[in-house]
C-alpha positions in Angstrom: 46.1 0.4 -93.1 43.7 -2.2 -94.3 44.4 -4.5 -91.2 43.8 -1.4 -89.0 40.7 -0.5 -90.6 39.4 -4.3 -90.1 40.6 -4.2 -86.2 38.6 -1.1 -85.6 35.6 -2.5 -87.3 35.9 -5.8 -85.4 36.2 -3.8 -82.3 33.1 -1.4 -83.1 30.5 -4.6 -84.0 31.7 -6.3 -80.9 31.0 -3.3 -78.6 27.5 -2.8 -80.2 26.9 -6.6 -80.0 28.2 -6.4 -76.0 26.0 -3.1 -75.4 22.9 -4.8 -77.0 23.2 -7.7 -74.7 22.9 -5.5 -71.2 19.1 -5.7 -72.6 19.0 -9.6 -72.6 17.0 -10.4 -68.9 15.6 -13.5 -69.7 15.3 -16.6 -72.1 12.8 -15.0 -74.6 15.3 -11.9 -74.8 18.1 -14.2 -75.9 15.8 -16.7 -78.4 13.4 -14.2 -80.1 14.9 -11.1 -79.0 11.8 -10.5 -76.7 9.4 -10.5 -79.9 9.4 -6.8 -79.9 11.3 -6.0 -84.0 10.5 -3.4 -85.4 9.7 -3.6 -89.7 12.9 -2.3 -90.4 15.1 -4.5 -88.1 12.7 -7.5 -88.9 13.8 -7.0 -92.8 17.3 -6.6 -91.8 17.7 -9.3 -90.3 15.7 -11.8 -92.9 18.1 -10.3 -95.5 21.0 -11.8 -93.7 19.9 -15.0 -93.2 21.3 -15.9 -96.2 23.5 -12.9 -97.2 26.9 -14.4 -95.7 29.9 -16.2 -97.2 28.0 -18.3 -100.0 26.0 -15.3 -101.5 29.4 -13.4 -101.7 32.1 -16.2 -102.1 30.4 -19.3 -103.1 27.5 -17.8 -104.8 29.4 -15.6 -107.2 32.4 -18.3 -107.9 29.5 -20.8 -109.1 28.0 -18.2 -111.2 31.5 -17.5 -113.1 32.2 -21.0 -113.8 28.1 -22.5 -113.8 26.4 -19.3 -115.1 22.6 -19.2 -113.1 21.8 -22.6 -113.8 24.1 -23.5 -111.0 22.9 -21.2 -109.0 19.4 -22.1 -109.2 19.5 -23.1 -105.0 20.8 -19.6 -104.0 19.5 -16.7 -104.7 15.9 -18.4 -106.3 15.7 -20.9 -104.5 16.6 -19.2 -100.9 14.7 -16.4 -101.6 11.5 -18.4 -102.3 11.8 -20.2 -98.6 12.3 -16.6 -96.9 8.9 -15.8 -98.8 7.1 -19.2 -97.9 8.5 -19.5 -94.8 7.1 -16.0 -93.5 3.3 -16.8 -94.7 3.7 -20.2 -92.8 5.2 -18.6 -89.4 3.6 -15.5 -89.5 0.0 -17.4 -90.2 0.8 -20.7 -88.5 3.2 -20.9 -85.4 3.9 -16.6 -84.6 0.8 -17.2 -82.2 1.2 -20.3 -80.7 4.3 -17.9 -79.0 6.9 -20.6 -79.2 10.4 -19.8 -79.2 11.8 -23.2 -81.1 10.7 -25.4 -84.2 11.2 -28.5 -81.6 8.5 -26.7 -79.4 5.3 -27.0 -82.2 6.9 -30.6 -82.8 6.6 -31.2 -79.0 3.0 -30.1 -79.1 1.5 -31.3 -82.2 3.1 -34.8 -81.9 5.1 -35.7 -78.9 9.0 -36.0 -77.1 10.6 -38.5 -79.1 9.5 -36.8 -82.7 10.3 -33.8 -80.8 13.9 -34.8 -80.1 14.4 -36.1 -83.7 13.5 -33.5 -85.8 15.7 -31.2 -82.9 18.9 -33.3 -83.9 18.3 -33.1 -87.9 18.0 -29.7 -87.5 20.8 -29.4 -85.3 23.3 -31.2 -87.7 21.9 -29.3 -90.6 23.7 -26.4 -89.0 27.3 -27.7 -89.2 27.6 -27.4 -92.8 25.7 -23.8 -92.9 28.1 -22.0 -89.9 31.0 -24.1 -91.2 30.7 -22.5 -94.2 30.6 -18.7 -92.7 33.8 -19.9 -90.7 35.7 -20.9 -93.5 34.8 -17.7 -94.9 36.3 -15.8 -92.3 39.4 -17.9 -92.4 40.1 -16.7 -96.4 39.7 -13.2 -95.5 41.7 -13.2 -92.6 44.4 -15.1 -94.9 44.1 -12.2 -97.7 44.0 -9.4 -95.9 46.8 -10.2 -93.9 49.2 -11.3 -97.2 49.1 -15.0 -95.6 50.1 -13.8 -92.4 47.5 -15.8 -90.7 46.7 -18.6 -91.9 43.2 -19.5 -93.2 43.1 -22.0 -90.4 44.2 -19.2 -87.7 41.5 -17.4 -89.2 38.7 -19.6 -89.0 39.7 -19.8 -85.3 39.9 -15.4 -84.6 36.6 -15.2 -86.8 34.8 -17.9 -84.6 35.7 -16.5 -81.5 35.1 -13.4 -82.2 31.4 -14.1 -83.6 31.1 -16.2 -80.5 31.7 -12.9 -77.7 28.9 -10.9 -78.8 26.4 -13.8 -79.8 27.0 -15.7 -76.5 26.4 -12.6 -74.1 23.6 -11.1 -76.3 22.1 -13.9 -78.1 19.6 -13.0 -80.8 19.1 -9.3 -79.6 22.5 -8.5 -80.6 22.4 -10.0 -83.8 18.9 -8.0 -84.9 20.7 -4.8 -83.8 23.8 -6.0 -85.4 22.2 -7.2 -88.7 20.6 -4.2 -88.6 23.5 -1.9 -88.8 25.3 -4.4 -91.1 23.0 -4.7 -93.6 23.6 -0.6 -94.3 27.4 -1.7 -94.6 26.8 -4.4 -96.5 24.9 -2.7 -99.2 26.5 0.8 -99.8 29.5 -1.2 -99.6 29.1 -3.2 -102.4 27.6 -0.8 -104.1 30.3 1.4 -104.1 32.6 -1.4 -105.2 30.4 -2.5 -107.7 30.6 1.3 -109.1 34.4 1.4 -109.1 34.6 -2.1 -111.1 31.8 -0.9 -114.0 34.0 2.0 -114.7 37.2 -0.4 -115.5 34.8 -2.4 -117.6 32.7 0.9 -119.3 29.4 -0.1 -117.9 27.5 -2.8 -116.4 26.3 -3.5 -120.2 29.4 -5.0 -121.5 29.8 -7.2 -118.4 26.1 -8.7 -119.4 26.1 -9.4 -123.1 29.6 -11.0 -122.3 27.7 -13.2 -119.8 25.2 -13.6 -122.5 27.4 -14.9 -125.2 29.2 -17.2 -123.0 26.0 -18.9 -122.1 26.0 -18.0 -118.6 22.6 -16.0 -118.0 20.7 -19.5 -119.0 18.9 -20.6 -116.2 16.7 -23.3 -117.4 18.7 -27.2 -118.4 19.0 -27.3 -122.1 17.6 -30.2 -123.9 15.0 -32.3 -122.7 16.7 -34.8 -120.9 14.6 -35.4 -118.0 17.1 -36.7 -115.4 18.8 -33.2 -115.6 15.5 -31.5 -115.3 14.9 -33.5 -111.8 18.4 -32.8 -110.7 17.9 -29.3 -111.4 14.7 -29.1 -110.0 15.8 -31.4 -107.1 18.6 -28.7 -105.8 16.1 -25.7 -105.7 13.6 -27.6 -103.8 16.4 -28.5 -101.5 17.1 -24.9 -100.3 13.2 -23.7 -101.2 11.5 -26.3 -98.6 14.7 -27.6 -96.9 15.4 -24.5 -95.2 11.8 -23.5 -94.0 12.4 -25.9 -91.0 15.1 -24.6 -89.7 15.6 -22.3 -86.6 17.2 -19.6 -87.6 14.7 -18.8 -89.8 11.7 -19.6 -87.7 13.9 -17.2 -85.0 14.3 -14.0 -87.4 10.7 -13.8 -88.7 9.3 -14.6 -85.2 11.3 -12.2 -83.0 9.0 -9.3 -84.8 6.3 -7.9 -82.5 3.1 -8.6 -84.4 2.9 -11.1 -87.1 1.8 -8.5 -89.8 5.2 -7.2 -89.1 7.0 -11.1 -89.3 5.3 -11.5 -92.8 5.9 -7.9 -94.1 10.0 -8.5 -92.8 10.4 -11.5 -94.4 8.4 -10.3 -98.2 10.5 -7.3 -98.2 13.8 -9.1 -96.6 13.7 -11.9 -99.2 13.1 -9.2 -101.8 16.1 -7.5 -101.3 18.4 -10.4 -100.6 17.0 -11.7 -104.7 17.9 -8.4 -105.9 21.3 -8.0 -104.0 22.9 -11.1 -104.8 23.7 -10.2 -108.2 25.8 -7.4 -107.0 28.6 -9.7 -106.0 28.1 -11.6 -109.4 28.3 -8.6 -111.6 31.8 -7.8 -109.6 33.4 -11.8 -109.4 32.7 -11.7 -113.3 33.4 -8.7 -114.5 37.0 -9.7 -113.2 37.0 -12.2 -115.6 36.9 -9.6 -118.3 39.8 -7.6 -116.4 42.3 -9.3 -116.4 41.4 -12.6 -118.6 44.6 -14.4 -117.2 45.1 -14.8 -113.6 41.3 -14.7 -113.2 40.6 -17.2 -116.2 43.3 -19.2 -113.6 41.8 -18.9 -111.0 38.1 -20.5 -112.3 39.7 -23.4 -112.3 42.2 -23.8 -109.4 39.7 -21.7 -106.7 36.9 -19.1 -107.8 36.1 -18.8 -104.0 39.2 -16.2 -104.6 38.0 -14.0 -107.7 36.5 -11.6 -105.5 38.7 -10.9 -103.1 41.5 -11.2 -105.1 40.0 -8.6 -107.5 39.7 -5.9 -104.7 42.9 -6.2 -103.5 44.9 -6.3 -107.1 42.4 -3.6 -108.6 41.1 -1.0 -106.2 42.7 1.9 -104.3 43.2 1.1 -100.6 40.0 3.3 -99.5 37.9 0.7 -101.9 39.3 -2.4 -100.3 38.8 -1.3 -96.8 35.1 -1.2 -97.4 35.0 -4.0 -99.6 36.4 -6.5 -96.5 34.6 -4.5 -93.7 30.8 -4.6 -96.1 32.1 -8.6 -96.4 33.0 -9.1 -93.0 29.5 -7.1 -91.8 27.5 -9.9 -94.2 29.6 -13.0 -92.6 29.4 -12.0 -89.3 25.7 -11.3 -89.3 24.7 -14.7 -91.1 27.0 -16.8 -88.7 26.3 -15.5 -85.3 22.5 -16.5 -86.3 23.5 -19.5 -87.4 25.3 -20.5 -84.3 22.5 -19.1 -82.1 20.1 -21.3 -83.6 21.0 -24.8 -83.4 22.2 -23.8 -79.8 19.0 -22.5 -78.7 17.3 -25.6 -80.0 19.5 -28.2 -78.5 19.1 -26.5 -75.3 15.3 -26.2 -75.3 14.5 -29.0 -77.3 16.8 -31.9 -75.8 18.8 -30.6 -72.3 15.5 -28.8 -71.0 13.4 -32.5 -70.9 16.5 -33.7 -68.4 16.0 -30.2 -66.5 12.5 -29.6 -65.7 12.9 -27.6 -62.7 15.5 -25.2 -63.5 14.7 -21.7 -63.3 14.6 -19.4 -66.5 18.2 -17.7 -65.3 19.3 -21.2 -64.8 18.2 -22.1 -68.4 19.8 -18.9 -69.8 22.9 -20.4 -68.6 22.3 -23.9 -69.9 21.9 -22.0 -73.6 25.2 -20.2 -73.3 27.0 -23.4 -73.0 25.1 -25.2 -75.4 26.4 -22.2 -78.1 30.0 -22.9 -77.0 29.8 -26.1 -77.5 28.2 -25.6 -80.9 30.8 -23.5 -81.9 33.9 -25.7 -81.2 31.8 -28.4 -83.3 31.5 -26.4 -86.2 35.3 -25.2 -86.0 36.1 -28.9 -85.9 34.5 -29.2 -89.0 35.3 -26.5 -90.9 38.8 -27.3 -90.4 38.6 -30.7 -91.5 36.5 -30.4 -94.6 37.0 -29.4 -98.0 34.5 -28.9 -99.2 34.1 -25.8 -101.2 31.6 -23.0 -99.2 28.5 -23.4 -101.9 28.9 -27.3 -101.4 28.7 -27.0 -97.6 25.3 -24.7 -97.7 24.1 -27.0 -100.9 24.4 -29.9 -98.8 23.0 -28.7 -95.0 20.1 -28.6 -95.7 19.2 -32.5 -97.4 18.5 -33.7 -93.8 16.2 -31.2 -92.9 14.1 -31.8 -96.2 14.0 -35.4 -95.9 13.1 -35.4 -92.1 11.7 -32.5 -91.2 9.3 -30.7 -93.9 6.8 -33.5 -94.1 6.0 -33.7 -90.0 6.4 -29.3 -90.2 3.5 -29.0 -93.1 1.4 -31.6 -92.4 1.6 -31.2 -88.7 -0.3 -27.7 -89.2 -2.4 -28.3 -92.5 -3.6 -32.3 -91.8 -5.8 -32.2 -88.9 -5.4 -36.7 -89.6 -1.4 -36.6 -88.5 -0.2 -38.7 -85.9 2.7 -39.2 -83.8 3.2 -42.5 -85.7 2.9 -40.8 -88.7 5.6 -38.0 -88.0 8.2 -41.5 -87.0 7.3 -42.7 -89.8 7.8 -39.8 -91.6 11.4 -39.0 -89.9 12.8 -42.1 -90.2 11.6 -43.4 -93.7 12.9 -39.9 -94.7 16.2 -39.8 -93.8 16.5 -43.3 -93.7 16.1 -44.1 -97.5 18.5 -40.3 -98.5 20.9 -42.1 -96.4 20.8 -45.4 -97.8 20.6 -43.8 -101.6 23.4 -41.6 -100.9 25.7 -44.2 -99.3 24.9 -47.0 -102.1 24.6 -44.9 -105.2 25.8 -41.5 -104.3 25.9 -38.5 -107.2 25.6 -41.6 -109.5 21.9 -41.8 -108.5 19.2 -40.0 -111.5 17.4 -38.9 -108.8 18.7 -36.5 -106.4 18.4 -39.0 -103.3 17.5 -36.0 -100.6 14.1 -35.5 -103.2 13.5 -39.7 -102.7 13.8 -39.1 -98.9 11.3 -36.2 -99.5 8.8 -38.5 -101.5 9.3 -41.5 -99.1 8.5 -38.9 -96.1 5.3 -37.9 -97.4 3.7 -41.7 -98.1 5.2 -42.6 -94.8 3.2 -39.5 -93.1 0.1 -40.7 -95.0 0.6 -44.3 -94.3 1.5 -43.8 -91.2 -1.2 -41.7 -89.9 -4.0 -43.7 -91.7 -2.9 -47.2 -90.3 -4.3 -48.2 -86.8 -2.1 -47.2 -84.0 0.5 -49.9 -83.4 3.5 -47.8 -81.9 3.2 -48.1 -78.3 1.0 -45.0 -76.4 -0.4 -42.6 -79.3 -0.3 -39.0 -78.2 -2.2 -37.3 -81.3 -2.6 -33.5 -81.4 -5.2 -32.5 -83.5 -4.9 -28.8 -85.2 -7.1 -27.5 -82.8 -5.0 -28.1 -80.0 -2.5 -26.0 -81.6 -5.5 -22.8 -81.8 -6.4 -23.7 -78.5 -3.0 -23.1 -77.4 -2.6 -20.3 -79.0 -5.5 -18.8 -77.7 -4.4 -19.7 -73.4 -1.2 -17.9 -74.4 -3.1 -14.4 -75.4 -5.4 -14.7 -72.5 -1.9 -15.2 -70.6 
């Protein structure tokens, strides 16, 4: 009965996904869903940006055996960049009417910091999907009692995410997250209800957390390495997610920008508040049954969850349970897929294809997304790392080589294209060197050096007479001036 529930609800999101994407005509339709959101889709969809396989796998496991200190990156630190990252777009970039990051780097500086900041964006994205695929894969593999393999699982999860984001691009996800996000919530809500009452309350669930330390957020002591590697992986989500695409794609596809900063406030509000749902239900198993779940902290918590639903709950409860999880996974990683995609193909093919016509280009982004997709599959099959360290760790690059030219780009009106190199490569150049020489044995967390060495390379850079071939500078005003030809348009 569970797997038949699961097949119908597969079949149900794919045909709203397919009927969605009759509305996709053109190139804007399929990037920014035509820039016409409404508030409530807008908010929707900015909840699950994040809300996927680490906020209800790899969030929860951390918090059972890490307590909030390790969870410091996701939800705070998440839910901060959804915040920050919809005052910068909605004040910043929603008018310039762009449709990738790689775009505003294209007009503020030039191609070639254009095409760099594309591909660390672009490889950000393989640990972040990866991570929703290997999600699939476990439920797949639990639902089915092992009968498919996580690895067959990965495989039926990507392609079915892939039908409906391919034909309908980001239309179908709004509508999709939209009516996921209702799942998603009363869902877990509901199961959330049924595990209080084996537990009498949420309250004993709490001061159990309490005692055992784990509602400590802060480093204890005041040993100031552990404070900068503490510090160092909330920064890491906070300000290495706001340049990414998916992002920039959610708050941006709203139809005014009151309604892209309003989405994203109120989307990031309720994805904070949400994401203790599943860490209220992954420990309060621990309290169930102390011994297979105590077993399972330390051979894979990825499984408390699931495993708790399926041991613990009538039939009814774990048919919503996997179809609210499924809704969350599927609505973070058709994004996430889209994204990257949409930027390779603007950002990198488009400069080789000048002339081709916008139904040509819609094409050319189709492929691009297939392609993407088998990448990611690649990956997720081959890695093992655990779905927390795979988001943890997408999003270094981006901090160390994309912030810096993002922010000062629209704030420095003195940033140059030789200050943006500068900036990409002394960033990710020195996080590369420190993580291949030193590693986790490094005091500093090396993505936060890359960070640091970004910034005085922007500065330098930009200061310093002009000795990289042809300078193309943009001043900020270019970037008003643009804005303003595309509202007389």
């Amino acid at each position: 009965m569970l797997i038949w529930f699961v097949v119908v609800y597969l079949l149900i999101s794919i045909s709203i996904g397919l009927i969605a994407a009759t509305r996709v005509k053109n190139t804007k339709d399929y990037a920014v869903a035509g820039r016409h959101l409404p508030l409530p889709v807008v908010m929707a969809t900015v909840f699950a940006t994040w809300f996927g396989a680490e906020a209800v796998f790899g969030v929860s496991a951390t918090f059972v055996t890490e307590g909030l200190n390790g969870v410091a990156a996701d939800p705070f630190g998440s839910s901060m960049c959804l915040i920050i990252a919809g005052f910068f777009f909605s004040t910043q970039l929603y008018k310039l009417n762009i449709i990738t990051l790689g775009d505003f780097y294209r007009m503020r500086y030039n191609r070639t910091v254009e095409v760099l900041t594309t591909i660390a964006i672009v490889i950000s994205y393989l640990g972040w999907v990866a991570a929703q695929i290997k999600a699939l894969g476990l439920i797949f593999n639990m639902i089915t009692n092992g009968a498919v393999s996580e690895e067959a699982g990965m495989i039926l999860g990507t392609a079915i995410v892939l039908t409906y984001t391919t034909f309908g691009g980001m239309l179908s996800v709004a509508v999709l997250d939209f009516v996921q996000m209702i799942v998603v919530i009363g869902g877990l809500l509901y199961i959330g209800n049924i595990v209080s009452g084996m537990t009498g309350g949420v309250a004993p669930v709490v001061e159990h957390a309490r005692a055992a330390g784990k509602l400590d957020f802060f480093p204890k002591g005041a040993n100031v390495w552990v404070w900068i590697t503490f510090l160092g992986g909330w920064m890491t989500m906070m300000l290495g997610s706001i340049p990414q695409q998916d992002v920039f794609q959610r708050i941006t596809s709203a139809k005014s920008a009151n309604v892209a900063l309003w989405g994203s406030i109120l989307g990031a509000s309720v994805y904070f508040c949400f994401t203790f749902v599943p860490m209220f239900i992954a420990y309060a198993a621990t309290l169930i049954d102390p011994a297979l779940f105590g077993k399972l902290v330390t051979e894979d918590s990825q499984r408390i969850l699931p495993t708790l639903v399926l041991q613990h709950t009538p039939i009814f409860a774990q048919a919503i349970f996997f179809g609210a999880v499924l809704s969350a996974i599927m609505s973070c990683s058709s994004a996430t897929l889209l994204a990257p995609s949409i930027s390779f193909a603007e950002n990198i093919v488009r400069g080789y294809m000048p002339h081709l016509t916008d139904k040509g280009f819609l094409r050319v982004m189709r492929f691009c997304l297939v392609g993407f997709a088998v990448c990611v599959l690649f990956y997720a099959l081959n890695s093992e790392l655990s779905i927390f360290g795979m988001v943890e760790s997408a999003y270094k690059i981006t901090l160390a080589g994309a912030f810096v030219p993002l922010i000062f780009g629209a704030f420095w009106k003195k940033a140059t294209s030789q200050g943006a190199l500068a900036a990409i490569l002394g960033g990710i150049g020195s996080w590369v060197l420190i993580e291949v020489l030193v590693g986790e044995a490094s005091l500093i967390p090396p993505q936060m050096i890359g960070l640091a060495v970004s910034i005085v390379a922007m500065i330098l850079g930009s200061l310093l007479p002009q000795k990289i071939g042809k300078q193309l500078p943009h001043p900020a005003g270019f970037l008003h001036e643009h804005a303003a030809r595309q509202h007389d348009n």
